[in-house]
C-alpha positions as CSV (number, residue, x, y, z in Angstrom):
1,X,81.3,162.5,55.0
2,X,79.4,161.7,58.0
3,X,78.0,158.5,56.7
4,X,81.4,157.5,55.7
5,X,82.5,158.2,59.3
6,X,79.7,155.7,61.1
7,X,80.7,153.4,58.5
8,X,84.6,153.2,59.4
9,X,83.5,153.6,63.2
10,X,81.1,150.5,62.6
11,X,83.3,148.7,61.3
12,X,85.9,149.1,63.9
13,X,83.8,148.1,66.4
14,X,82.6,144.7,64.6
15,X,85.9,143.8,64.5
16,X,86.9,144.5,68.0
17,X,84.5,142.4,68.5
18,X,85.8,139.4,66.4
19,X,89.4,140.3,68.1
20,X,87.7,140.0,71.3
21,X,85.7,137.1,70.7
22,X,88.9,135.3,69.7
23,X,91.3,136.4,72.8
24,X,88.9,136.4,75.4
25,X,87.3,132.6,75.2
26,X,85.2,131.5,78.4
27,X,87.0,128.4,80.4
28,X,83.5,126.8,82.0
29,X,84.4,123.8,84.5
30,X,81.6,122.0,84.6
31,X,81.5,119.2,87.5
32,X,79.6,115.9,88.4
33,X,80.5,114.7,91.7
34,X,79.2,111.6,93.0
35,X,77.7,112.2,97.1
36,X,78.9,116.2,96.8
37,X,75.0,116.8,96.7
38,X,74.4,120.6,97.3
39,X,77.8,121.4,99.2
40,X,79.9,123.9,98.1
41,X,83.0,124.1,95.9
42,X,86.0,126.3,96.0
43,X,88.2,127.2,93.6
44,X,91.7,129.1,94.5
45,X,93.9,131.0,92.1
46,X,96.3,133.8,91.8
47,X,95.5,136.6,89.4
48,X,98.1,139.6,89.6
49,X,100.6,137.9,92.3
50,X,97.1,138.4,94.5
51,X,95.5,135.0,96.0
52,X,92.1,134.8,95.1
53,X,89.1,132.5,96.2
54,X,85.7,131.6,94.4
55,X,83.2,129.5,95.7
56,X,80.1,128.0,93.8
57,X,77.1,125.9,95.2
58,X,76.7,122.1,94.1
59,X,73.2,121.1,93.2
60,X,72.6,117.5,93.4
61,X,76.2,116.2,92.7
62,X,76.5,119.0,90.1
63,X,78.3,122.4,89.8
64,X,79.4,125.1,87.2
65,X,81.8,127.7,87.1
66,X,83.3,130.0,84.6
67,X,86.7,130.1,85.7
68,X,89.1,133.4,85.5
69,X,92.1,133.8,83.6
70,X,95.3,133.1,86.7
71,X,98.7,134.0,86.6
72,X,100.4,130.7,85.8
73,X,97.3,129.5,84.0
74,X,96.7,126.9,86.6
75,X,93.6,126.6,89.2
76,X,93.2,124.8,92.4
77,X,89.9,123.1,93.1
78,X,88.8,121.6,96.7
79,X,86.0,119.9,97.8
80,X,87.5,118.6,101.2
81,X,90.0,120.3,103.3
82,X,93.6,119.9,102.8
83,X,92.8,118.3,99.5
84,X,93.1,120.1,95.7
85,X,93.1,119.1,92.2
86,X,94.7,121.1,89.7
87,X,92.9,122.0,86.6
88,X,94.2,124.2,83.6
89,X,92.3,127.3,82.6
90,X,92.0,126.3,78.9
91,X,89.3,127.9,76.3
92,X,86.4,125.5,76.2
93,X,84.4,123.2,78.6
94,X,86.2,121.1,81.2
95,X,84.2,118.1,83.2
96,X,85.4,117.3,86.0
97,X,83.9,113.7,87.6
98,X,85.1,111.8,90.4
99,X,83.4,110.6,93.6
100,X,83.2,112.8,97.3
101,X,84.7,109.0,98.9
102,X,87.5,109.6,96.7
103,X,87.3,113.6,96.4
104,X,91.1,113.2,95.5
105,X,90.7,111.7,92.5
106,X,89.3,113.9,90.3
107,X,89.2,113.2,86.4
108,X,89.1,116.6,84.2
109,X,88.6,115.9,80.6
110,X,87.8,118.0,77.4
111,X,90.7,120.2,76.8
112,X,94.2,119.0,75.9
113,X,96.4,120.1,79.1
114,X,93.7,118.7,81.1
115,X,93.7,115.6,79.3
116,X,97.4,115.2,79.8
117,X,97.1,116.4,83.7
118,X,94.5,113.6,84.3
119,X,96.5,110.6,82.2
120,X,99.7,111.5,84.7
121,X,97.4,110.9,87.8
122,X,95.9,107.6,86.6
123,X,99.0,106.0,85.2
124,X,101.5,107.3,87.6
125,X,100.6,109.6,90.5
126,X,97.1,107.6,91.4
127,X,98.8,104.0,91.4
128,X,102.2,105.3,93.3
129,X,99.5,106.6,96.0
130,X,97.7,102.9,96.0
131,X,100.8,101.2,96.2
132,X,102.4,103.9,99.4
133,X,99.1,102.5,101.4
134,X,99.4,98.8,100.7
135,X,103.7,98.9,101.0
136,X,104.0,101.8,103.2
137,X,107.3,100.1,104.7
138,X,108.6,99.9,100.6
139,X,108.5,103.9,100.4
140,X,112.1,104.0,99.3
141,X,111.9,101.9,96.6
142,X,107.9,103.0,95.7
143,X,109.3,107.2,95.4
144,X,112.4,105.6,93.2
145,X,109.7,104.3,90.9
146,X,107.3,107.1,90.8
147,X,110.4,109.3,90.3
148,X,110.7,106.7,87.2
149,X,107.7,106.8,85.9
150,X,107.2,110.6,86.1
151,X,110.8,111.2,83.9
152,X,109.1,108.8,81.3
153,X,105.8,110.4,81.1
154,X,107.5,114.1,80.7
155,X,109.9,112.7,77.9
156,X,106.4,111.2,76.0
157,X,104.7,114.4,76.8
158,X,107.3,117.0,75.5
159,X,104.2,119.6,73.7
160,X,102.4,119.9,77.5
161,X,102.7,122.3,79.9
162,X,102.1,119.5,82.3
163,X,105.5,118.0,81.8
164,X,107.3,121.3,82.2
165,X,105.1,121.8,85.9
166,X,106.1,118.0,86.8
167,X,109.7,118.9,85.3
168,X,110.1,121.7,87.9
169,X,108.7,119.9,90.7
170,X,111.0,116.7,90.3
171,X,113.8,118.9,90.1
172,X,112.5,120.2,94.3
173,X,112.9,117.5,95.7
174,X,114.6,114.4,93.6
175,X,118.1,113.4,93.4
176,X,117.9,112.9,89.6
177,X,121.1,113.7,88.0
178,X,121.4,117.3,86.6
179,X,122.0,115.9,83.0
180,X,118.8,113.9,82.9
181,X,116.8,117.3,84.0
182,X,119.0,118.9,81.0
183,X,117.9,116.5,78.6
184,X,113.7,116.7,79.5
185,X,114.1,120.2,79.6
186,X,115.6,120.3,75.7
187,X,112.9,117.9,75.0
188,X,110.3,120.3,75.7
189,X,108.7,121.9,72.8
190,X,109.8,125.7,72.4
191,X,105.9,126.3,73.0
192,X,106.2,124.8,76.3
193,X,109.9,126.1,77.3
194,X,108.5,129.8,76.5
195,X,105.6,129.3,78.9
196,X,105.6,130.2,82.6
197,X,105.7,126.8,83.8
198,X,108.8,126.2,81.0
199,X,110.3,129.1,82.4
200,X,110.1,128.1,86.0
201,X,111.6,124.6,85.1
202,X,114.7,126.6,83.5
203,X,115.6,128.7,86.5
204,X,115.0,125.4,88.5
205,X,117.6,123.5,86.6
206,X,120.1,126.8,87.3
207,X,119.1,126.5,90.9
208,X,120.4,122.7,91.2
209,X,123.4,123.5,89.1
210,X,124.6,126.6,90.9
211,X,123.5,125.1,94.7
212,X,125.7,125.1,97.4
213,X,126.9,121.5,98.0
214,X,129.8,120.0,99.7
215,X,132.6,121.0,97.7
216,X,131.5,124.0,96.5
217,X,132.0,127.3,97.8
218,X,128.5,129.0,99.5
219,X,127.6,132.0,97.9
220,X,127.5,135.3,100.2
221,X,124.3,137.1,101.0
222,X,123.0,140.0,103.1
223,X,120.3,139.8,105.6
224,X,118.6,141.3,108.1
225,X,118.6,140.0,111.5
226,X,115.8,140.1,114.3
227,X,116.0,144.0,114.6
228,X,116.7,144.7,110.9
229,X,120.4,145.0,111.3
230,X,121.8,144.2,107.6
231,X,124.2,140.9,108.0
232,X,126.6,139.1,105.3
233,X,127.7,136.0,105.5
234,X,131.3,136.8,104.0
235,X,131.9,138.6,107.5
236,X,132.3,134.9,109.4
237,X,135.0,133.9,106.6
238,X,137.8,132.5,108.8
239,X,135.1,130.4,110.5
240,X,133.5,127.4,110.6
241,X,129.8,128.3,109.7
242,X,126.9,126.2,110.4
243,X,123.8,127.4,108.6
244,X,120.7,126.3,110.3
245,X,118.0,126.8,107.7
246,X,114.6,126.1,110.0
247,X,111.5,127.9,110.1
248,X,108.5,128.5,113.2
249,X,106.2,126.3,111.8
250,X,108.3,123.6,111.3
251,X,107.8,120.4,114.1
252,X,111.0,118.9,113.7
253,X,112.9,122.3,113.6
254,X,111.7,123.2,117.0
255,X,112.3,119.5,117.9
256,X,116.2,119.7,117.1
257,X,116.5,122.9,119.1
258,X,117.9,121.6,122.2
259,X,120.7,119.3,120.1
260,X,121.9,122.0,118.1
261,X,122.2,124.0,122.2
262,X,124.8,121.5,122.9
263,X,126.7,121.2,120.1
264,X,126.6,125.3,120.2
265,X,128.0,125.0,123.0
266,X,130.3,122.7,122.8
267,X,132.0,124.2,120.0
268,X,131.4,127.7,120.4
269,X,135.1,128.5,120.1
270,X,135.2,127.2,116.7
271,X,132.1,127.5,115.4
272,X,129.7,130.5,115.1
273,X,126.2,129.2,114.6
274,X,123.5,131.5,112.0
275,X,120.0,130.5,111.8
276,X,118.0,131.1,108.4
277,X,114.6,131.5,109.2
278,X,111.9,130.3,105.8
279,X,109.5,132.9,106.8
280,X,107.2,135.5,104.9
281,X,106.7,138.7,105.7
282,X,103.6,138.7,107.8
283,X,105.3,135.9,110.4
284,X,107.9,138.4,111.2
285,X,106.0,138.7,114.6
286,X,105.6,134.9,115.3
287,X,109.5,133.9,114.3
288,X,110.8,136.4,116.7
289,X,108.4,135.2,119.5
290,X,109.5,131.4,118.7
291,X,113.0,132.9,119.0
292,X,112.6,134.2,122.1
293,X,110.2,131.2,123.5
294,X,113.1,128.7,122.2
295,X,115.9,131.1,123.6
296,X,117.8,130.7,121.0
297,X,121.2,131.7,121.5
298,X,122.8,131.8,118.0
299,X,122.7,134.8,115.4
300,X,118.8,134.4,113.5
301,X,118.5,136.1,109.9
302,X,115.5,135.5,107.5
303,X,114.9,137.9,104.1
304,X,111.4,137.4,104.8
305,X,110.5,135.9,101.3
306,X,109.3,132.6,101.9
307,X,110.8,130.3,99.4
308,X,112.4,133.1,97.5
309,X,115.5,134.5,98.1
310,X,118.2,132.7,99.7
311,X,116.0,129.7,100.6
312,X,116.0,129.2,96.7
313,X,119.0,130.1,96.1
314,X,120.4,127.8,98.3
315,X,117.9,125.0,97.2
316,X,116.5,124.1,100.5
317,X,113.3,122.0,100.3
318,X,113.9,120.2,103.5
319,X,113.6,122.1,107.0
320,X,115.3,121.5,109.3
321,X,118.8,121.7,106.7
322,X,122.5,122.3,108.4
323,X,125.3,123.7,106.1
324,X,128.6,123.3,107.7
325,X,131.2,125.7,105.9
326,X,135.1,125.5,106.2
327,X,137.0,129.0,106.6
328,X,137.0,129.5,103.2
329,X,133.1,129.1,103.2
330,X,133.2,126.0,101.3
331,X,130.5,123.4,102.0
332,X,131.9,120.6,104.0
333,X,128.6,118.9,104.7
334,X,124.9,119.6,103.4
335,X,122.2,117.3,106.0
336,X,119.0,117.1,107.7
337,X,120.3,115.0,110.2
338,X,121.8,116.7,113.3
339,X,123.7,113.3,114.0
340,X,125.4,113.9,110.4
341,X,126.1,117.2,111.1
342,X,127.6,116.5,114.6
343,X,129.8,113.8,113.2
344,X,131.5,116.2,110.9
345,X,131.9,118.5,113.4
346,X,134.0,115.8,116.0
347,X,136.3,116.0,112.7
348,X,137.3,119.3,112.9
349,X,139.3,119.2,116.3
350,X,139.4,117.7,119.5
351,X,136.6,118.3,121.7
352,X,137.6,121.6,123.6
């Protein structure tokens, strides 16, 4: 009986190990960097909604690294500051090659999403970047084309991941038509729509279709101001609202300050002024000192959540953004533009 017993125990444990050995398969990044020498390489990634950080030393232009699983499958490597390369985290080896004069341009081959990453950069993203340095008064005409060019690659690369990460990001900060995003996102292989990045793409394309623009009503939400005191926007309904989406760290937000003082003031009978601050919650501290170093008159709100919450909700992926609302709460006019927005507003009534 005991034999029979270390025999079914032995057993069980041989084939964990052939059920572990086929789950758990090693991602190595292997690198060959032209002038990188023996500097060192840093690789960001987010396991468990927690920012993480590994660093590995180059020796003589070369580097390895067996990568960890991340959340959204999806690691960020650097060799210069301000500058990353995505790469997937794929079972099997990934090379990685470029050149430290052009540490930008990284090439990572030998699994299938990287393959399909690196293809986009050479035969769209790399050549829109070349042509933004030589035409940088064309950029209008240069984005329309790399907006182009992207739409066609995701529609010939419906079985990657790639296209559904690219999907999500055109639908930021493009003015495709919804329909067209509709149509790439139906493309995509049910592999691909089930994945995170598929996923993502989905609720982005619900974003865009339910976002407050003019004509529509804006939905209501509850906030807390600078001292935590819950505020809903349904309690200025009777007034004309401008929302005044901006955040601390943003140049031309602070810029616009003293223009959106006047026209506060100017129409202050008619029009009650809220600022939406884009902050997270550790820079609680910093926007109410900017509040108070601006003197900022109007109401300030923020949930705190970054890009979350009403910020994506509202689809704002320009700061500063002014939403003017009619009594009803309807959108009359969505801009970045304070000169737009102060137009609109000479509309409404005579100056008082």
């Amino acid at each position: 009986m005991s034999k029979l017993v270390t025999l079914c125990a032995l057993f069980c444990l041989i084939m964990s190990e052939k059920v572990i050995g086929q789950t758990v398969k090693a991602c190595h990044i292997i690198g060959n960097i032209k002038g990188l020498g023996n500097q060192t390489v840093t690789f960001f990634y987010e396991q468990q909604g927690i920012q993480r950080r590994d660093t590995v030393r180059a020796v003589n232009d070369h580097f390895s690294y067996l990568a960890k699983p991340s959340d959204d499958g999806i690691i960020n490597l650097q060799l210069i500051p301000q500058r990353f390369s995505t790469i997937w985290y794929e079972p099997g080896t990934i090379t990685v090659a470029g050149t430290m004069s052009n540490a930008g341009h990284l090439t990572a081959l030998g699994t299938l999403e990287n393959q399909v990453s690196t293809e986009h950069n050479q035969q769209v993203e790399w050549q829109f970047e070349q042509r933004m340095q030589a035409h940088p008064d064309s950029m209008q005409a240069l984005e329309a084309q790399n907006r182009k060019a992207t739409l066609a690659f995701i529609k010939a690369h419906p079985k990657a991941r790639t296209s559904a990460w690219l999907l999500g990001w055109q639908m930021r900060y493009d003015a495709t038509p919804i329909e067209q995003y509709e149509q790439l996102q139906h493309l995509l292989s049910p592999d691909v729509q089930a994945s995170l990045q598929g996923t993502d793409a989905a609720k982005r394309l619900t974003i865009l279709k339910n976002q407050p623009i003019v004509g529509r009503k804006a939905p209501d939400f509850t906030m807390p101001d600078t001292a935590g005191v819950a505020v809903s926007l349904s309690r200025f309904r009777g007034q004309y609202v401008v929302l005044d989406f901006w955040g601390h760290w943003c140049g031309p937000c602070i810029k616009a300050i003293p223009h959106l003082k006047r026209l506060q003031t100017q129409y202050a009978s008619q029009v009650q002024v809220i600022g939406i601050g884009m902050e997270a919650a550790d820079d609680k501290q910093i926007w109410q000192q900017t509040i108070r170093k601006q003197q900022i008159p109007w109401l300030q709100l923020s949930d705190l959540k970054g890009d979350k919450g009403v910020i994506e909700q509202y689809n704002i992926n320009a700061f500063p953004t002014y939403l003017l609302l009619d009594q009803q709460g309807i959108v009359v006019e969505r801009t970045s533009d304070l000169a737009v927005l102060e137009q609109k507003l000479k509309t409404l009534s005579p100056k008082p």
